[in-house]
C-alpha positions as CSV (number, residue, x, y, z in Angstrom):
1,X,0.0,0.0,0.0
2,X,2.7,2.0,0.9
3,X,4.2,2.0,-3.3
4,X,0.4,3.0,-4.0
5,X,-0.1,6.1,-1.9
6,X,3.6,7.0,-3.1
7,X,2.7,6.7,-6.7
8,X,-0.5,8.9,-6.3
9,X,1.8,11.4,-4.2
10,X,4.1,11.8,-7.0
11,X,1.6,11.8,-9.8
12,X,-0.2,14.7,-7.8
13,X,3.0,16.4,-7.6
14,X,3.4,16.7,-11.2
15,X,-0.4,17.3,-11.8
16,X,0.3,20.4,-9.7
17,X,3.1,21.7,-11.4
18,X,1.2,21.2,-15.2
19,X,-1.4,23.1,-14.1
20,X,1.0,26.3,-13.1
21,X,1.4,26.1,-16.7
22,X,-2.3,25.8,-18.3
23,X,-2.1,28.5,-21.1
24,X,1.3,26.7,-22.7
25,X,-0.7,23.3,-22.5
26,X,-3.9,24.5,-23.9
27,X,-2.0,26.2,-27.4
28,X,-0.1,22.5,-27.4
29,X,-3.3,20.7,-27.7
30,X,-4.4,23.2,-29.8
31,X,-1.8,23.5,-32.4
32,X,-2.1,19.5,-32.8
33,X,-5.9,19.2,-32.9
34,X,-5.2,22.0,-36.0
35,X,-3.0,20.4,-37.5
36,X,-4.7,16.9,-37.3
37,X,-7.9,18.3,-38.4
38,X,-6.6,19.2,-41.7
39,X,-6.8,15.6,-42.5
40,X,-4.0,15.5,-45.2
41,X,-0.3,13.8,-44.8
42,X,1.0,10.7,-42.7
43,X,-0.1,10.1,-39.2
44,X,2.8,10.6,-37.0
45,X,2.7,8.3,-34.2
46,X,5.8,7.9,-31.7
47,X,7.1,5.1,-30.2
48,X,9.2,4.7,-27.1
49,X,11.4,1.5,-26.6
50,X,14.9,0.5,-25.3
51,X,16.9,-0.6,-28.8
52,X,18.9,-3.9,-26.9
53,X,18.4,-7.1,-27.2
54,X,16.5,-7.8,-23.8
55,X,13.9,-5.9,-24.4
56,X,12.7,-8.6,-26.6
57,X,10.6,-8.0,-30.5
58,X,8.5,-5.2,-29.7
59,X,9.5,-3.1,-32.5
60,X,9.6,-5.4,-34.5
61,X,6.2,-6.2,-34.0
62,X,5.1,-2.3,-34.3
63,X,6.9,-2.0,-37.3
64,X,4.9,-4.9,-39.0
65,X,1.5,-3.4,-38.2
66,X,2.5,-0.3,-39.5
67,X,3.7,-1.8,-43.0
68,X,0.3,-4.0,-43.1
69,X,-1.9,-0.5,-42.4
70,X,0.1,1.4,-44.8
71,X,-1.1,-1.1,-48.0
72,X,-4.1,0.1,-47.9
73,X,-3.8,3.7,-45.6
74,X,-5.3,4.4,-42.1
75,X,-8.4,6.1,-44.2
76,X,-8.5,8.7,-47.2
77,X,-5.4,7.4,-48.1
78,X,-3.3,8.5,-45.0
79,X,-0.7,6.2,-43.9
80,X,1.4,6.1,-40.4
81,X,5.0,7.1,-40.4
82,X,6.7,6.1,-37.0
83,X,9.0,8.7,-34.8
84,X,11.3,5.8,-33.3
85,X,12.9,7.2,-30.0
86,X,15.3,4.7,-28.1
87,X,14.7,4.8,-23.7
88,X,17.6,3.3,-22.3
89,X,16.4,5.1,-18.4
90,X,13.9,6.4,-16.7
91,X,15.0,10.1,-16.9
92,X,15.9,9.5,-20.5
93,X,12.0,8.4,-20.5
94,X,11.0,11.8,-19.7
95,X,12.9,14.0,-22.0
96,X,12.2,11.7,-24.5
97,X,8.2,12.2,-23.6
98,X,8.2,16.3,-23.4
99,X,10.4,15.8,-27.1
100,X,7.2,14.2,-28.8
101,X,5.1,16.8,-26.6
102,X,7.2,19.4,-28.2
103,X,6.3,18.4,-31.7
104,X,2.5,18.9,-32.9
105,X,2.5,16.5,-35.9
106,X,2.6,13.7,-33.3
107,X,-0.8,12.9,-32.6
108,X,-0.3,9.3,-30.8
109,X,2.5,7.7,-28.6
110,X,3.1,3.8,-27.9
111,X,5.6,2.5,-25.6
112,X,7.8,3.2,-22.5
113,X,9.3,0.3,-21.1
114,X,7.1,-0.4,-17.6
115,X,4.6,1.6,-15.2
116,X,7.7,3.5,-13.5
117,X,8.5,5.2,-16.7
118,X,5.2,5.1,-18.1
119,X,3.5,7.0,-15.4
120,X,5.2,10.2,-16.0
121,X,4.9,9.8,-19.6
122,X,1.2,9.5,-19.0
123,X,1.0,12.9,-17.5
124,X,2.7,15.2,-20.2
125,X,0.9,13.3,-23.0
126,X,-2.8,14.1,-21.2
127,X,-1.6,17.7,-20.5
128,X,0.0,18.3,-24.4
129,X,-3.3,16.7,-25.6
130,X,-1.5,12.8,-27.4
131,X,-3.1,9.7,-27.5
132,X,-1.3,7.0,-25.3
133,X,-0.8,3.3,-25.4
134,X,0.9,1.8,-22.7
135,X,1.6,-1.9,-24.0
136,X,3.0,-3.2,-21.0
137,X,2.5,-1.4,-17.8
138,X,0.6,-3.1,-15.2
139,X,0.1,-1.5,-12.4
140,X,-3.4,-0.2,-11.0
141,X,-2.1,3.4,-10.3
142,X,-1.5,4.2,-14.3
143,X,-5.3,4.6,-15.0
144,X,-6.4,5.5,-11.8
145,X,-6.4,9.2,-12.8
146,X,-9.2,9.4,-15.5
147,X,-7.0,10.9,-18.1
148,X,-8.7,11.2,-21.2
149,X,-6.2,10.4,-23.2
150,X,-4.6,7.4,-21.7
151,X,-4.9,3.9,-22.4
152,X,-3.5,0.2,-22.2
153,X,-3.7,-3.2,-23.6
154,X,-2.6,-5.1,-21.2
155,X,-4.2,-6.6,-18.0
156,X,-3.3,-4.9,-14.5
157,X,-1.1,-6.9,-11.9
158,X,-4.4,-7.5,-9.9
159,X,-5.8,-9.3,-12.7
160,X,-2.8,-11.0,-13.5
161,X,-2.5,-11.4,-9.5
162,X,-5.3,-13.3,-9.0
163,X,-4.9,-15.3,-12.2
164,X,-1.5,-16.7,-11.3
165,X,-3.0,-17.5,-7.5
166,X,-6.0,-19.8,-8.8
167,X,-3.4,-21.2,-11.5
168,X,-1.2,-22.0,-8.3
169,X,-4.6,-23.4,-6.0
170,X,-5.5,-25.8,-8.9
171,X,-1.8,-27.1,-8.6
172,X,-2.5,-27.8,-4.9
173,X,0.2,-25.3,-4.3
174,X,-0.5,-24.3,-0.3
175,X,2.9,-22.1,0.6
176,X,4.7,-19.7,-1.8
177,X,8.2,-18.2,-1.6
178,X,8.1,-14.7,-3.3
179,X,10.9,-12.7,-4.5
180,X,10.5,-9.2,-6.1
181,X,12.9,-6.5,-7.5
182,X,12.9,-3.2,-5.6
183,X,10.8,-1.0,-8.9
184,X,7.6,0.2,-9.4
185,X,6.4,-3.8,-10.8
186,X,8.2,-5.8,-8.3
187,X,6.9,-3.6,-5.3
188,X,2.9,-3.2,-7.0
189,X,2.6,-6.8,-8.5
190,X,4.1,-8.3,-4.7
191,X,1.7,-5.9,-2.7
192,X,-1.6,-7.1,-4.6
193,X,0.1,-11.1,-4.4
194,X,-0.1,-10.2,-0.4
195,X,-3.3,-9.0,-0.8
196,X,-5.0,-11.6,-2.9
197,X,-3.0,-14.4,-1.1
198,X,-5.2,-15.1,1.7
199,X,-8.7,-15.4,-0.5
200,X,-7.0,-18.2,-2.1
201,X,-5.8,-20.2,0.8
202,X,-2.1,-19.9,0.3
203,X,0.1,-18.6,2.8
204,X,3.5,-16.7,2.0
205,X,6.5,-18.9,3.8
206,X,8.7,-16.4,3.1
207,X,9.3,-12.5,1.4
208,X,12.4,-11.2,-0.3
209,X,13.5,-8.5,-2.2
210,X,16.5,-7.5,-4.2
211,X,18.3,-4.2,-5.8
212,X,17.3,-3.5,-9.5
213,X,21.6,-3.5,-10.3
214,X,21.8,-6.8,-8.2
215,X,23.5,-9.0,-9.7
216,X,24.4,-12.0,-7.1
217,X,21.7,-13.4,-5.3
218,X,23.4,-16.5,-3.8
219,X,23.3,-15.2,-0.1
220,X,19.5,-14.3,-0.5
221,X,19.0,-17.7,-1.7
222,X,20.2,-19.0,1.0
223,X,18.1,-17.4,3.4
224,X,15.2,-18.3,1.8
225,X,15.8,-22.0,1.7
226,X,15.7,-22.1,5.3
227,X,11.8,-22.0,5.0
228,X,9.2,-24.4,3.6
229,X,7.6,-23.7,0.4
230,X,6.0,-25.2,-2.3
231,X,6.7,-22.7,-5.1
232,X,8.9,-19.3,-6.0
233,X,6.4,-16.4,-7.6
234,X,9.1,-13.8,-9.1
235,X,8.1,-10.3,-9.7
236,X,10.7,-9.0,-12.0
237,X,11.8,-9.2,-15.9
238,X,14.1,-10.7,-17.7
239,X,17.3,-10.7,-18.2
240,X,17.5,-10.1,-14.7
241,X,14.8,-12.6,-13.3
242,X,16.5,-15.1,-15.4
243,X,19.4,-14.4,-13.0
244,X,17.9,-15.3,-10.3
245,X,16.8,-18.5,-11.4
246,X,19.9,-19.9,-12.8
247,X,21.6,-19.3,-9.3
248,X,18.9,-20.9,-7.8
249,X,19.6,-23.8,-9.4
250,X,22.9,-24.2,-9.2
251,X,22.4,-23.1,-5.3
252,X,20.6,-26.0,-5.1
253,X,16.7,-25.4,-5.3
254,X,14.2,-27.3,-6.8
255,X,11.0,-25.8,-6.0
256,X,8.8,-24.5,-9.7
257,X,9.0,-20.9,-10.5
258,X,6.2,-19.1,-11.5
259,X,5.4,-15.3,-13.4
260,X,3.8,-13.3,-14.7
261,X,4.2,-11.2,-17.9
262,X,8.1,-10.1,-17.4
263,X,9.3,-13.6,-17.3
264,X,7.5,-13.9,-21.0
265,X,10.6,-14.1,-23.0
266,X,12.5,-16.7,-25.2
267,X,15.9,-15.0,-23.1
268,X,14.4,-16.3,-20.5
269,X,16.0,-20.1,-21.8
270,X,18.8,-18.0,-23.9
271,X,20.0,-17.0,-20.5
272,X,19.3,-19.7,-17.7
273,X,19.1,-22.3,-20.0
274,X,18.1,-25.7,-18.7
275,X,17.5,-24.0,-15.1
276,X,14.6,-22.3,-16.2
277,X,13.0,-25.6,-17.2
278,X,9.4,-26.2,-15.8
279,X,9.0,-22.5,-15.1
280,X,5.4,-21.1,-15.5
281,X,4.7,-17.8,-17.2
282,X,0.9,-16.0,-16.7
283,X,1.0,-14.3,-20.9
284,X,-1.7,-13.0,-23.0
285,X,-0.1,-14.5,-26.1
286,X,0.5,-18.1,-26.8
287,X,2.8,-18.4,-31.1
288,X,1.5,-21.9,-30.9
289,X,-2.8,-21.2,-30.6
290,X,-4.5,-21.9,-33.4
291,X,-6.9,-19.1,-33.5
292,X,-6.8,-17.9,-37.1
293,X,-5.9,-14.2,-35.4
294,X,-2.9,-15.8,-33.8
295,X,-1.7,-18.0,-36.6
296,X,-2.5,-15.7,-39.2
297,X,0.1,-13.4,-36.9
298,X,2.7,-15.7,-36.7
299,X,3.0,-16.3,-40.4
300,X,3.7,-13.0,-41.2
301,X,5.8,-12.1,-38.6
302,X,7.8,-15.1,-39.2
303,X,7.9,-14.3,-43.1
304,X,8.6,-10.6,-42.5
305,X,11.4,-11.6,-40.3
306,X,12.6,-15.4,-40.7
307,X,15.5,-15.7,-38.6
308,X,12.7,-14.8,-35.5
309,X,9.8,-16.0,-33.6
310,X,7.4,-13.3,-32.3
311,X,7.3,-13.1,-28.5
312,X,4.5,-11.5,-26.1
313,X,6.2,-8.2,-26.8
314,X,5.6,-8.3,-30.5
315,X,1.9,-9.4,-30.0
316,X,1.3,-6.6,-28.0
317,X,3.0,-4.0,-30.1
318,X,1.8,-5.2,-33.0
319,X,-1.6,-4.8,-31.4
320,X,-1.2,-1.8,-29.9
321,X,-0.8,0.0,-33.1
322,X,-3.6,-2.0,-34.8
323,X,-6.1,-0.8,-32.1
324,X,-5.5,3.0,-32.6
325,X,-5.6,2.5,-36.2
326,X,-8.8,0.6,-36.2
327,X,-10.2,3.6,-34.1
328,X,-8.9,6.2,-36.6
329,X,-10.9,4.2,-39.1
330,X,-13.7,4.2,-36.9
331,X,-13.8,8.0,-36.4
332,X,-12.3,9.1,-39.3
333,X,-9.8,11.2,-37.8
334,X,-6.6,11.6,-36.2
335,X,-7.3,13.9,-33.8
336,X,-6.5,12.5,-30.8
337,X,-9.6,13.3,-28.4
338,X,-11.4,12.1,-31.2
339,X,-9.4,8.6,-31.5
340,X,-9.6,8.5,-28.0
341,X,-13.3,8.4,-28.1
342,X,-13.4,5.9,-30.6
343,X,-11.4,3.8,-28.4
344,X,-13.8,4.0,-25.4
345,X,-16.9,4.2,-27.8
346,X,-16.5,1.8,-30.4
347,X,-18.1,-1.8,-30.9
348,X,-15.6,-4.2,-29.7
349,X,-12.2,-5.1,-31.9
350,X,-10.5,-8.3,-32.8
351,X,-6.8,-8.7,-32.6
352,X,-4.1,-11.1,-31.7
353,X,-4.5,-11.0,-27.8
354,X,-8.4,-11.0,-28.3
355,X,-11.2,-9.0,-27.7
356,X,-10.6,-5.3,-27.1
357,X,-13.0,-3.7,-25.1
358,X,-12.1,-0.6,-23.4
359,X,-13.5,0.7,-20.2
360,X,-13.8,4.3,-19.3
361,X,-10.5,4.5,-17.3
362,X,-8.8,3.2,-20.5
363,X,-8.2,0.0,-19.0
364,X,-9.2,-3.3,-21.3
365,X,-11.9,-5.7,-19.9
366,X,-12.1,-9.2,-20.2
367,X,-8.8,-10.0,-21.3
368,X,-7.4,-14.1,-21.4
369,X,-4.9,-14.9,-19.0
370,X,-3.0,-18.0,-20.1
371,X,-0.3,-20.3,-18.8
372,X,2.6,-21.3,-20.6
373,X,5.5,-24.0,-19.4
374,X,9.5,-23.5,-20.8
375,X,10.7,-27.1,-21.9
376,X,14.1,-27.2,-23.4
377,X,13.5,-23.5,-24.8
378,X,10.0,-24.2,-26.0
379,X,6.7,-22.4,-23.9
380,X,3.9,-24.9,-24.3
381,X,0.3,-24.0,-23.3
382,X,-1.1,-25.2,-20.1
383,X,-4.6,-26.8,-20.0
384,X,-4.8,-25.5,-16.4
385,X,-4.9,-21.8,-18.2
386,X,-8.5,-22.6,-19.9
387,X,-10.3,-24.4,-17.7
């Protein structure tokens, strides 16, 4: 609770200090809305992602949707061009956010790698009047504001929370080791797995954290082992997550790790190897379903790129940038309060990870949870996940 109230501290913090400047935020939205109401060019829409290898095929899967839309334009003949800007840190993030706030032919924004950089992002794209897509961040506290222009397609860490819990009841799974990364989703995702703990009759043997430039967990490990569990639940991303559980192994340990969306990454085996065998990641993309979306997905990715195989992060790039498009179609504009409307308003859309229905907030509703299992580098689909 404690990460919560801090979150909505700082967000009100820099609610304040925006408003100091009203008349400067006002001409920014205006000067976009103008220029987007002239209906007549590309569709500039930004997106924010750390160029390294870890941070896994999202731009590749943007990049895709883009060249698909632009065969047959967004409407009237427009196509997207994308503003690529590389985020390799948080404060990097932000000037990276007010640079695409700073330029009025960007109407829309997709990206920022997690809640703790996607939170401030949030704020000076509601106050400069662009449409945002958060594709990954989880936490509650993003849409708990009721920006207008703020959205995500991704479920929150309660959802994924309480998922992973009745996943780990059905495997009669009674006592749980966690471990969690000091950031923004270690700290939210482990405070909602307290929470939600207790309503499914599993009790938490044990609690630990570790730095976000750790880099040797071996005396943690130790200290954990002196207590009776079951499971581990990690609440972190790879590379770092994948860490962990190669020197758990080799420390000994031979209790099942389980995830949720940041352990959702073919590094996870590139990294740990045989270690991360039998590990169990909570996704909302499977490459091997056979729903004609997914499939249909997977062959062009694979054909656009052969030498990869499209991971969570390209699904939900590649359908990040597919649902604003669909809602440009749908209202027949780019201007982003207009979009954003279409977004909340619209009849239901169709994409990779499912159904997107949004709710006021700019949350999705209804979203599949699924369950996958690494084996010798391959996730395979758990039945447990649709029961």
């Amino acid at each position: 609770m404690i990460l919560r109230r801090a979150s909505t501290i700082v967000l009100s913090l820099l609610l304040m200090t925006i408003l100091a400047g009203c008349d400067f935020y006002e001409m920014s939205r205006q000067k976009r809305d103008a220029l987007a109401q002239a209906n007549t060019g590309d569709i500039e829409i930004a997106v924010v992602w750390p160029q390294q290898l870890e941070a896994g095929l999202f731009m590749e899967g943007v990049q895709l949707a883009a060249e698909e839309i632009n065969t047959t334009g967004v409407y009237a003949k427009r196509s997207i061009t994308l503003r690529i800007f590389d985020e390799t840190s948080a404060e990097q993030s932000k000037r990276v956010a007010q640079k695409i706030a700073a330029n009025p032919k960007i109407v829309a924004a997709i990206g920022h790698y997690g809640s703790s950089r996607s939170l401030p992002a949030a704020v000076t794209y509601e106050y400069n009047g662009i449409l945002y897509m958060s594709p990954v961040a989880t936490s509650p506290s993003l849409t708990r504001f009721g920006f207008n222009y703020l959205f995500r397609n991704i479920p929150t860490d309660a959802e994924i929370s309480a998922a992973v819990l009745t996943y780990c009841q059905k495997q009669n799974w009674k006592n749980a080791a966690i471990v969690y990364v000091r950031g923004n989703y270690g700290q939210s995702f482990t405070e909602i797995m307290q929470e939600e703990a207790y309503l499914h009759d599993i009790n938490i043997a044990t609690l630990k954290s570790y730095a976000e430039n750790q880099e040797d967990f071996r005396a943690m490990i130790v200290e954990m082992r002196r207590y009776q569990y079951d499971f581990v639940f990690i609440a972190d991303v790879v590379p770092r997550a994948a860490h962990f559980i190669r020197q758990y192994r080799a420390m000994g340990g031979t209790e099942p790790f389980i995830g949720g969306d940041g352990l959702d990454s073919n590094l996870l085996w590139t990294i740990a190897g045989k270690a991360a065998n039998e590990t169990v990641v909570a996704t909302t993309f499977d490459a091997a379903d056979n729903h004609p979306n997914v499939k249909g997905f997977v062959e062009r990715f694979t054909a656009r790129y052969p030498d990869k195989q499209p991971d969570f992060l390209a699904a939900q790039g590649y359908d990040a940038l597919m649902v604003i498009a669909n809602a440009m179609r749908h209202s027949q504009s780019s201007v982003p309060i207009e979009v954003a409307s279409a977004l909340r308003f619209s009849p239901p859309w169709e994409g990779v990870l499912g159904t997107y229905a949004m709710q006021l907030d700019g949350s999705i509703a209804g979203k599949k949870i699924a369950f996958k299992k690494l084996s010798d580098g391959v996730f395979y689909l758990q039945q447990d996940s649709e029961e």
